[in-house]
C-alpha positions as CSV (number, residue, x, y, z in Angstrom):
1,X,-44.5,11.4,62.1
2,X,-43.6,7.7,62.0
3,X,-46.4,6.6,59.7
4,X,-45.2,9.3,57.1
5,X,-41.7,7.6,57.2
6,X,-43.4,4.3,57.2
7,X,-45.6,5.6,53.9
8,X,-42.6,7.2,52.0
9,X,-40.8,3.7,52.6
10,X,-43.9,1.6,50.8
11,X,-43.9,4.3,48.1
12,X,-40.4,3.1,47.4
13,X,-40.5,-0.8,47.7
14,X,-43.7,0.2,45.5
15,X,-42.3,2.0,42.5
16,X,-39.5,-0.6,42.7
17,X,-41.3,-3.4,42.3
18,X,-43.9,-2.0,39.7
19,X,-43.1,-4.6,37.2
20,X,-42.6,-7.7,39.8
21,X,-43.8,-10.5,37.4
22,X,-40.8,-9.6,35.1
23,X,-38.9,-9.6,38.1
24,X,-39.8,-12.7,39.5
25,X,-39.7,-14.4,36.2
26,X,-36.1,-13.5,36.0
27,X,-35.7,-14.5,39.4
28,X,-37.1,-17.7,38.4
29,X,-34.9,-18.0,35.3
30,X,-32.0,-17.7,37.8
31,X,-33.1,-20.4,39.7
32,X,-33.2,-22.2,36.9
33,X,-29.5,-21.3,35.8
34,X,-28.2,-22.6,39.3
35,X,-30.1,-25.4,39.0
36,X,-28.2,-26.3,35.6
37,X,-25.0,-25.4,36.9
38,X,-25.6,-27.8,39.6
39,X,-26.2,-30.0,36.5
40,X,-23.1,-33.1,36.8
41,X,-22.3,-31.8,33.4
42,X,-20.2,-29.2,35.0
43,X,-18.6,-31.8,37.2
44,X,-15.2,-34.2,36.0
45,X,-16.3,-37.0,35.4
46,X,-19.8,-36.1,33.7
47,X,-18.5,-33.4,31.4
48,X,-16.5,-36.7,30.6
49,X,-20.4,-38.5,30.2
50,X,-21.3,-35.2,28.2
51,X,-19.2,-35.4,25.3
52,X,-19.0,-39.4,25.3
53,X,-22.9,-38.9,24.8
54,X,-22.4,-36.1,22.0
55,X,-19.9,-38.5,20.1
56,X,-22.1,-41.4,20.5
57,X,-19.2,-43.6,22.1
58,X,-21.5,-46.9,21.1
59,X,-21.1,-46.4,17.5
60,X,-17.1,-47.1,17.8
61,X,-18.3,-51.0,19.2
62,X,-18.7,-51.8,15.8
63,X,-14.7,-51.6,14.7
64,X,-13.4,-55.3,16.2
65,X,-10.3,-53.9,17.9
66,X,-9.6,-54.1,21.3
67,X,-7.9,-50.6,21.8
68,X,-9.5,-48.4,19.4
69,X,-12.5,-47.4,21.4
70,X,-10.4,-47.0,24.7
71,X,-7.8,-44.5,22.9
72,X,-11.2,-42.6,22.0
73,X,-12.6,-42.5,25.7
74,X,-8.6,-41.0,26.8
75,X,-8.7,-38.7,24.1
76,X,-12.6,-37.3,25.4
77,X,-11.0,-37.2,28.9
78,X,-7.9,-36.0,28.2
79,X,-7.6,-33.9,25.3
80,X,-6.8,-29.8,26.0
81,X,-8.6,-28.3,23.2
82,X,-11.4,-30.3,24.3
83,X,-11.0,-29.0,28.0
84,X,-10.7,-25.3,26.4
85,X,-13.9,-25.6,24.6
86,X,-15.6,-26.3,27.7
87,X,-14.0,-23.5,29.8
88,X,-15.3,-21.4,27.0
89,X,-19.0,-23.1,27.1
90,X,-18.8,-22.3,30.4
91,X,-18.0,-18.7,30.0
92,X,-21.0,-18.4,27.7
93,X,-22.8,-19.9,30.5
94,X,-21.6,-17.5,32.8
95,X,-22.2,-14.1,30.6
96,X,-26.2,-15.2,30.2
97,X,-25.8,-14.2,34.5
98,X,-24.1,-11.4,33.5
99,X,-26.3,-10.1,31.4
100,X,-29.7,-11.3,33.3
101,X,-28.2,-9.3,36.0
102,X,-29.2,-6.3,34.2
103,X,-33.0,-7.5,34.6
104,X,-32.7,-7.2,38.1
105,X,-33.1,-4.1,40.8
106,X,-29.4,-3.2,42.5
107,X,-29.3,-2.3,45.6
108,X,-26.2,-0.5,46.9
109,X,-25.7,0.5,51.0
110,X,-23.4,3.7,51.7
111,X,-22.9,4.3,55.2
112,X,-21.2,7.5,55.5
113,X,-19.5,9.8,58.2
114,X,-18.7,13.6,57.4
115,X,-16.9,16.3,59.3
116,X,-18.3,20.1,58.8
117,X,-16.7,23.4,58.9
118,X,-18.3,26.2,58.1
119,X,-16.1,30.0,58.5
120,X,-17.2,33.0,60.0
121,X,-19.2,35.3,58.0
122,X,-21.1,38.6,58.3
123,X,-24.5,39.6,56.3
124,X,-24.6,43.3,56.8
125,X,-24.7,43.7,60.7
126,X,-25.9,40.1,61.1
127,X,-22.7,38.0,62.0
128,X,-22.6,34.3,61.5
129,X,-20.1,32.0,63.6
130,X,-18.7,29.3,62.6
131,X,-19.8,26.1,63.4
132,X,-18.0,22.7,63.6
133,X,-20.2,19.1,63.4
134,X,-20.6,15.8,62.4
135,X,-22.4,14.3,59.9
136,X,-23.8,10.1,60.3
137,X,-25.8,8.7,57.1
138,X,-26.6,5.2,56.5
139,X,-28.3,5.4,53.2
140,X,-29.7,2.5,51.3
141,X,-29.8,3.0,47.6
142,X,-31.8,1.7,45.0
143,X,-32.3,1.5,41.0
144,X,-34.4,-0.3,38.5
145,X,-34.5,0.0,34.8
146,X,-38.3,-0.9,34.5
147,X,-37.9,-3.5,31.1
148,X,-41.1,-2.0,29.6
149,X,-40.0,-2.9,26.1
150,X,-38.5,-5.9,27.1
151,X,-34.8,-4.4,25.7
152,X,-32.6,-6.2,28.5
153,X,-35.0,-9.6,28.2
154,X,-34.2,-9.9,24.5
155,X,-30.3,-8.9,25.4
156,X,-30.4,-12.1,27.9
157,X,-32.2,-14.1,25.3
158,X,-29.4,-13.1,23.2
159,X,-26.3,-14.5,25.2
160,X,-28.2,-17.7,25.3
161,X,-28.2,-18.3,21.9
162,X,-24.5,-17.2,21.9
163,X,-23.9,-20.2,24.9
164,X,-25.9,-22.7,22.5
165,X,-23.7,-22.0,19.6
166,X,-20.6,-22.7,21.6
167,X,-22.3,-25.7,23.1
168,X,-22.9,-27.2,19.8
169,X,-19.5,-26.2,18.7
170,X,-18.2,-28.2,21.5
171,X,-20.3,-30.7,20.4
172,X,-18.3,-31.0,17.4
173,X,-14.9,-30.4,18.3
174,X,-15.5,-33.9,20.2
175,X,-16.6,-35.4,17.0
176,X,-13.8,-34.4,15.3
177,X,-11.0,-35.1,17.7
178,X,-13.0,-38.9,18.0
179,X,-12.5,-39.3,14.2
180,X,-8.7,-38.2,14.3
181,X,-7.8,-40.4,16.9
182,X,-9.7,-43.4,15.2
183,X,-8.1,-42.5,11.8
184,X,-4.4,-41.9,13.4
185,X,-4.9,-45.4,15.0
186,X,-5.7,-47.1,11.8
187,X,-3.3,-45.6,9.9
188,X,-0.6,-46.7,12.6
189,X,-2.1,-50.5,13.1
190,X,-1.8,-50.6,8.7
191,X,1.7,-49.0,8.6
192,X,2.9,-51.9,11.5
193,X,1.3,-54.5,9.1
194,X,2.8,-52.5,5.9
195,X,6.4,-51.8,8.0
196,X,6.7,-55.6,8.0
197,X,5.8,-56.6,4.6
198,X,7.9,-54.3,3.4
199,X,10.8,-55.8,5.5
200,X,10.0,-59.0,3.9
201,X,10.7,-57.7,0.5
202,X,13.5,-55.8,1.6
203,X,14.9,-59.0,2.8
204,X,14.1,-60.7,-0.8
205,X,15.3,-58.0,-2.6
206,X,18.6,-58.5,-1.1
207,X,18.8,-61.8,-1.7
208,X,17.9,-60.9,-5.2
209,X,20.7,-59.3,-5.4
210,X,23.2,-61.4,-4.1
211,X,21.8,-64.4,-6.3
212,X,22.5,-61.9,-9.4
213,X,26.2,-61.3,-8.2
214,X,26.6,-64.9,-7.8
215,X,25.5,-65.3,-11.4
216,X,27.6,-62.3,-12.8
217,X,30.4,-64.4,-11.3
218,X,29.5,-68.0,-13.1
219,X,28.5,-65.4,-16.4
220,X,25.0,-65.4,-16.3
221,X,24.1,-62.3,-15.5
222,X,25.7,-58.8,-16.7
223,X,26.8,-56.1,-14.8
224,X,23.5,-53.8,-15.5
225,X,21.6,-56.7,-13.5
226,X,23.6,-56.2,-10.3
227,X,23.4,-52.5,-10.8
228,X,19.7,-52.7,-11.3
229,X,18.9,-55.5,-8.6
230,X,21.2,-53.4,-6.2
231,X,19.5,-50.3,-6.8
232,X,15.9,-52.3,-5.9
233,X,17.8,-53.0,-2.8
234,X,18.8,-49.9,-2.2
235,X,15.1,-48.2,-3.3
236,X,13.1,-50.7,-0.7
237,X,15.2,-49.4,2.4
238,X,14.6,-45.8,1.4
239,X,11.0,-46.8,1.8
240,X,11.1,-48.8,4.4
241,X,12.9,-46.2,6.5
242,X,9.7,-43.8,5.0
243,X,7.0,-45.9,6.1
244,X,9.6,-46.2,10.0
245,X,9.4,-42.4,9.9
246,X,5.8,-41.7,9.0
247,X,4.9,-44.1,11.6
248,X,6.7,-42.5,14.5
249,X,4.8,-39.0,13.1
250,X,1.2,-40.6,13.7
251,X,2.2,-42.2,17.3
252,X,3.4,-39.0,18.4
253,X,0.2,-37.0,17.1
254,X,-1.8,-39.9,18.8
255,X,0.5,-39.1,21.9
256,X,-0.5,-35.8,22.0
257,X,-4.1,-36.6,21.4
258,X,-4.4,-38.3,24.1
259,X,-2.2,-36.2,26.4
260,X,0.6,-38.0,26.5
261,X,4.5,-37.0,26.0
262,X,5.5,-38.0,22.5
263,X,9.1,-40.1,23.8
264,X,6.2,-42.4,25.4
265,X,4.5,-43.1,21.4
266,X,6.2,-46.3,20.9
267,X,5.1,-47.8,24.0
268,X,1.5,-47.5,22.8
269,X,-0.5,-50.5,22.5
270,X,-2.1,-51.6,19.6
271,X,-3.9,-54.2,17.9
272,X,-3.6,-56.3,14.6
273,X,-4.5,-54.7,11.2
274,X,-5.9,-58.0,9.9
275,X,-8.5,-58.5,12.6
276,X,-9.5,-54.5,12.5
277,X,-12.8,-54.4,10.5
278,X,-15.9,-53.0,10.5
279,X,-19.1,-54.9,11.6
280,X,-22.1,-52.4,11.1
281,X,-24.6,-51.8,8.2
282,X,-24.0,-48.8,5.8
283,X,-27.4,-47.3,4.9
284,X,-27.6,-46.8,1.0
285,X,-29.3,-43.5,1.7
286,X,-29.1,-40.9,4.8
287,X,-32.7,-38.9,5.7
288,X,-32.0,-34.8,5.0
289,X,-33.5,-34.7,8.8
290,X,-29.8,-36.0,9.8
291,X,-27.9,-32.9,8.2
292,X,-30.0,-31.0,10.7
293,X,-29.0,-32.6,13.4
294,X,-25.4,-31.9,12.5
295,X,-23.7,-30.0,15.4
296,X,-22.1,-27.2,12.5
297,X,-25.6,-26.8,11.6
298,X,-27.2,-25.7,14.8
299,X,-24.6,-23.8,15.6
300,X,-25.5,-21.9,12.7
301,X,-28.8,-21.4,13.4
302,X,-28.4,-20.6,17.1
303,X,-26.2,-17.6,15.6
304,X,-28.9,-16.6,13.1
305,X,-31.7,-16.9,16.0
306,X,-29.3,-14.5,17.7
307,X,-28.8,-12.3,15.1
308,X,-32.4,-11.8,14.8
309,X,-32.9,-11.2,18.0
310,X,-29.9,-8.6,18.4
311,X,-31.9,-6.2,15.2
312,X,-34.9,-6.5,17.7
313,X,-32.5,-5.1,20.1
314,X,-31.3,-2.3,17.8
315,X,-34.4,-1.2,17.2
316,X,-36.0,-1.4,20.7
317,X,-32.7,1.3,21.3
318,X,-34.9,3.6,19.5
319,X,-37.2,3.7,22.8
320,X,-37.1,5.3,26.2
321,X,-35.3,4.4,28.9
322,X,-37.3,4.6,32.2
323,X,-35.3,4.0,35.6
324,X,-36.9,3.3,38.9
325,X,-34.7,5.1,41.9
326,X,-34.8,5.6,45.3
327,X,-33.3,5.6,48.4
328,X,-34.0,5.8,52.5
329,X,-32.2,5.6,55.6
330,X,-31.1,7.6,58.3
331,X,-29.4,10.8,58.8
332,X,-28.6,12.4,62.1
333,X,-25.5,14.7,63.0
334,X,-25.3,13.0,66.6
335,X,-24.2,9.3,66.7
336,X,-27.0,8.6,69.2
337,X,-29.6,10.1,67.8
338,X,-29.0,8.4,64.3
339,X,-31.5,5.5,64.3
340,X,-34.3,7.4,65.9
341,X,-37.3,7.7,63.5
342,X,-37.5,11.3,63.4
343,X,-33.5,11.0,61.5
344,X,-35.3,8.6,58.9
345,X,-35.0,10.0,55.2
346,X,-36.7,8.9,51.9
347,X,-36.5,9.6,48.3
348,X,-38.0,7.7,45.6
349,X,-38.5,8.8,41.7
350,X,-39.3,7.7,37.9
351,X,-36.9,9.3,35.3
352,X,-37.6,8.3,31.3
353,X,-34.7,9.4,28.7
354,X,-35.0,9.6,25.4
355,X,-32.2,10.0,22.8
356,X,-33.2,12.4,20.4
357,X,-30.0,12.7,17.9
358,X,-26.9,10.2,18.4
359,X,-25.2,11.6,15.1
360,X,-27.0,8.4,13.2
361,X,-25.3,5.8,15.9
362,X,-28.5,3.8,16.7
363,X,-29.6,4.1,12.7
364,X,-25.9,2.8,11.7
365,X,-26.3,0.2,14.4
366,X,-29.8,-0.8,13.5
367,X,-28.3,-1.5,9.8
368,X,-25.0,-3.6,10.8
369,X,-27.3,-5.4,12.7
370,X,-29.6,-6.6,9.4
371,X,-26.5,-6.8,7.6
372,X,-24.8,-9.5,10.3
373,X,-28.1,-11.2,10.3
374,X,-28.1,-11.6,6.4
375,X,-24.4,-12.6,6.3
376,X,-25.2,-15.3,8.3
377,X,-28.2,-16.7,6.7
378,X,-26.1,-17.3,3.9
379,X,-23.5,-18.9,5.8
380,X,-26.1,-21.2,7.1
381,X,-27.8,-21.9,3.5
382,X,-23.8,-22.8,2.7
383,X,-23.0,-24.9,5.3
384,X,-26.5,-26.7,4.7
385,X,-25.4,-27.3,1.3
386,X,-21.9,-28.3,2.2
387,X,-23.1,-30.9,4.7
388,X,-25.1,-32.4,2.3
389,X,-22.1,-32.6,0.1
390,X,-19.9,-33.9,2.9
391,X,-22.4,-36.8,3.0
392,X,-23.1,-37.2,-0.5
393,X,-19.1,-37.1,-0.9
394,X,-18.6,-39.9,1.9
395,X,-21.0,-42.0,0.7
396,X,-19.7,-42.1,-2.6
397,X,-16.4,-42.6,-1.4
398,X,-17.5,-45.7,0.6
399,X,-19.4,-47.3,-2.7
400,X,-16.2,-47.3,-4.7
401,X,-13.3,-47.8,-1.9
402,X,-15.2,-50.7,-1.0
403,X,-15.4,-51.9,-5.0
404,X,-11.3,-51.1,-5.1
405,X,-11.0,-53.0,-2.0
406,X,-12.8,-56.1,-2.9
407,X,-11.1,-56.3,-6.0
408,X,-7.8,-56.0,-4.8
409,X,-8.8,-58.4,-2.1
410,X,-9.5,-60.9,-5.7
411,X,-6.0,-59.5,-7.0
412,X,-4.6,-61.0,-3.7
413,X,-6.2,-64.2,-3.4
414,X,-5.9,-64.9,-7.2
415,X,-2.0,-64.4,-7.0
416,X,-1.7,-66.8,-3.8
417,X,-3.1,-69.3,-6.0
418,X,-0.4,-68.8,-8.7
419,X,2.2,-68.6,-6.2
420,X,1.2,-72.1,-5.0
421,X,1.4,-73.2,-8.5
422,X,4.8,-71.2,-8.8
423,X,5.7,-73.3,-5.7
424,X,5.2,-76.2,-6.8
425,X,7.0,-75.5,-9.7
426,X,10.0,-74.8,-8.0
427,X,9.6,-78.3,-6.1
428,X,9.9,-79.8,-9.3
429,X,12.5,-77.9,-10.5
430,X,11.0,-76.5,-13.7
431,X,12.1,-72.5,-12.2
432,X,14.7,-71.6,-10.3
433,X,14.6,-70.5,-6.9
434,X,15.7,-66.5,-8.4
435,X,12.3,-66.7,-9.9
436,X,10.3,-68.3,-7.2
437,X,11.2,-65.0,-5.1
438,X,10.7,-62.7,-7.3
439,X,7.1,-63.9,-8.0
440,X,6.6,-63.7,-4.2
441,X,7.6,-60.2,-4.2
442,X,4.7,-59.1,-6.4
443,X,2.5,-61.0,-3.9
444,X,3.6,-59.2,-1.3
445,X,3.1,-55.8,-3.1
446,X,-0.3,-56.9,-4.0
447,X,-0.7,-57.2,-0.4
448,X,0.5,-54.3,0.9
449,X,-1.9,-52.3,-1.9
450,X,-4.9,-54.6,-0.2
451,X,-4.2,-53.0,3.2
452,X,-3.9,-49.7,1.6
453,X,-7.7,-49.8,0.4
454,X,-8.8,-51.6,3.5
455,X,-7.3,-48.8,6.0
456,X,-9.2,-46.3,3.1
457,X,-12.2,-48.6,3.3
458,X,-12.6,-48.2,6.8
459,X,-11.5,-44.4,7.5
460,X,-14.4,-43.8,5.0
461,X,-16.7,-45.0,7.3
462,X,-15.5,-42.7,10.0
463,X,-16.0,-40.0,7.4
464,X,-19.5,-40.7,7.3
465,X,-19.7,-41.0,10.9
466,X,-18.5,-37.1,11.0
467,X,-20.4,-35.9,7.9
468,X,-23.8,-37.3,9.7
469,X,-22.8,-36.1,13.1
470,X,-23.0,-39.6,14.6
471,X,-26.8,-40.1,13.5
472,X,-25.9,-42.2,9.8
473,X,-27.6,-45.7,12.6
């Protein structure tokens, strides 16, 4: 009697582990799951080491400032859309368990205790009493959906290209918050350099105007001139409160970049405009193998991989389902009888089911599938094309910002040299001191348009940085 209970137990541990090398294959693919979540990139500080290494920190040694690159590392560390887009990496991560659970057997234990009454009854002149017992069960359950057709594989295979999109999309959210913290911290750096030219004509444009009142008064000048000079006065405080205002805009969105409180912006350090400049090569042309390697760009084909992937799954619906079940254990209505041998139960069996009319569900499904898949091949063949345009664009714009700069640069240098001469002029007495100021007021214009096309210069090379996803060296 024992050996039969012994043999009905193999049968089951049999029929449950009929298709073990899928089984341990997924067990294996587990393994290898905790062994990446073990991975430091799931830890503080190298989720940190992660996305410095997806932004390719290095490349940022090449602007000559000495806080540029460190507002960059705090804005990796501390930004909160950057810490959401890992939470929701990790979630990816975490559904390819969820689903490769499905792979697996489940094994479910149900002990169970019962209480039965039965009433009195009477079958012609046969009379039945009642009877009054209890019922002990400690069942072990069992069920495996034998992955014949590989359905639940492919629907695992599919949440891992899901987790790689989001991976690369994290990837680029980095890149992107990197280039708006540079670009924010140039644009700051050129408005403190701009702020204090423009103060400097401010301040001549108020003498200006006192000089021309002072000549109204000995009848040299009329009374348009100290309307006109005052309303220059007037029009360089209106922008000099602009460029004050724009300036505490960017330090606050720098604040919040880097996850500080924005009544803390103007205590941010910074460097000097005039020493920020870039000290790397600009290749004159990018390899196509770049825009591959774009971050937007796998993304979009780890959706299209799982898009394919998904119509195999619609399809593969079209097949039978076959479940494994079965269950042993021990049943006895005495409590001390309930682990003897004789008390031991089994039941093992192989169900298949096949859907023979869903009311065109799995043929509707099967079609919405293609449809997704084709919807986003073409966003892929677009956002190929619009990469290559993104590079093409920043390139372009980095050939003639850089003409525009170096010419006003000449501009600049050419009009120091006539203000020398203007100078000297005044030294000698051949021009008034009125005149003098005023030529030195279109200098300092000059200037400020220089800085202008040097902050543009250089923000164009962070544009190029983006467009190649970091691989343009």
């Amino acid at each position: 009697m024992p050996s039969k209970k012994l043999n009905i137990t193999a049968i089951i541990i049999t029929l449950l582990f009929a298709t073990q090398n899928t089984v341990f294959a997924n067990l294996k693919e587990l393994k290898h799951e905790k062994l990446q979540k073990q991975n430091p990139k799931l830890s503080c500080s190298s989720v940190y080491d992660y996305r410095l290494s997806a932004i390719n920190i290095n490349w940022w040694d090449n602007f000559t400032d000495e806080y540029l690159k460190d507002y960059i590392y705090t804005a990796i560390e501390k930004n909160h859309n950057l810490k959401k887009a890992a939470l929701r990496t990790q979630e990816y991560r975490e559904n390819i368990r969820l689903q490769m659970s499905h792979e697996l057997p489940g094994l479910m234990l149900s002990p169970t205790f019962g209480r039965i009454k039965t009433s009195q009854n009477q079958i012609f002149d046969i009379q039945a009493s009642e009877i009054r017992t209890n019922l002990y069960a400690i069942p072990l359950f069992a069920s495996y959906e034998a992955d014949i057709f590989l359905k639940n594989h492919d629907k695992t295979n599919s949440a891992k290209k899901e987790y790689e999109a989001q991976d690369y999309e994290e990837k680029a959210a980095a890149i992107a918050i990197a280039v708006d913290v540079a670009s924010l911290y140039t644009n700051i750096i050129k408005l403190d350099k701009i702020i204090k030219t423009q103060e400097k004509i401010n301040n001549i444009r108020e003498e200006i105007w006192k000089l021309t009142k002072e000549r109204h008064a000995a009848g040299l000048a009329s009374v348009y001139d100290v309307t006109y000079s005052d309303r220059l006065h007037t029009q360089s405080q209106i922008e000099l409160n602009d460029l004050k205002r724009q300036r505490s805009l960017l330090l606050n969105e720098l604040s919040v970049y880097i996850d500080k409180a924005p009544c803390e912006s103007a205590s941010l350090k910074r460097g000097s405009f005039d020493k920020l400049e870039y000290k790397g090569k600009i290749p004159k042309c990018i390899s196509s193998e770049v825009v591959s390697l774009r971050p937007d760009i796998m993304k979009a084909e780890a959706n299209l991989q799982k898009a394919k992937i998904d119509v195999r799954i619609a399809r593969k619906d079209f097949l039978p389902s076959i479940m494994i079940v079965g269950s042993t254990g021990y049943n006895s209505l005495l409590l001390e009888d309930l682990f003897n041998w004789e008390n031991v139960f089994g039941l093992a069996a192989i169900s298949a089911m096949q859907k023979l009319f869903t009311g065109g569900h799995l043929t509707a499904n099967l079609r919405m599938k293609k449809l997704k898949y084709e919807q986003l091949f073409e966003e892929y063949k677009q956002a190929d094309l619009t990469a290559l345009q993104e590079i093409n664009d920043a390139m372009c714009l980095i050939k003639y910002d850089t003409t525009k700069d170096n010419d006003n640069l000449k501009k600049v240098k050419l009009e120091q040299k006539n203000f020398s001469l203007v100078q000297e002029r005044h030294r000698e007495g051949i021009i008034s001191y009125l005149e003098m100021i005023q030529f030195q007021e279109t200098l300092l214009s000059l200037q400020t348009e220089k800085d202008n096309s040097k902050a543009q210069r250089l923000i164009d090379y962070m544009t190029l940085y983006k467009a190649t996803g970091t691989k343009f060296q």
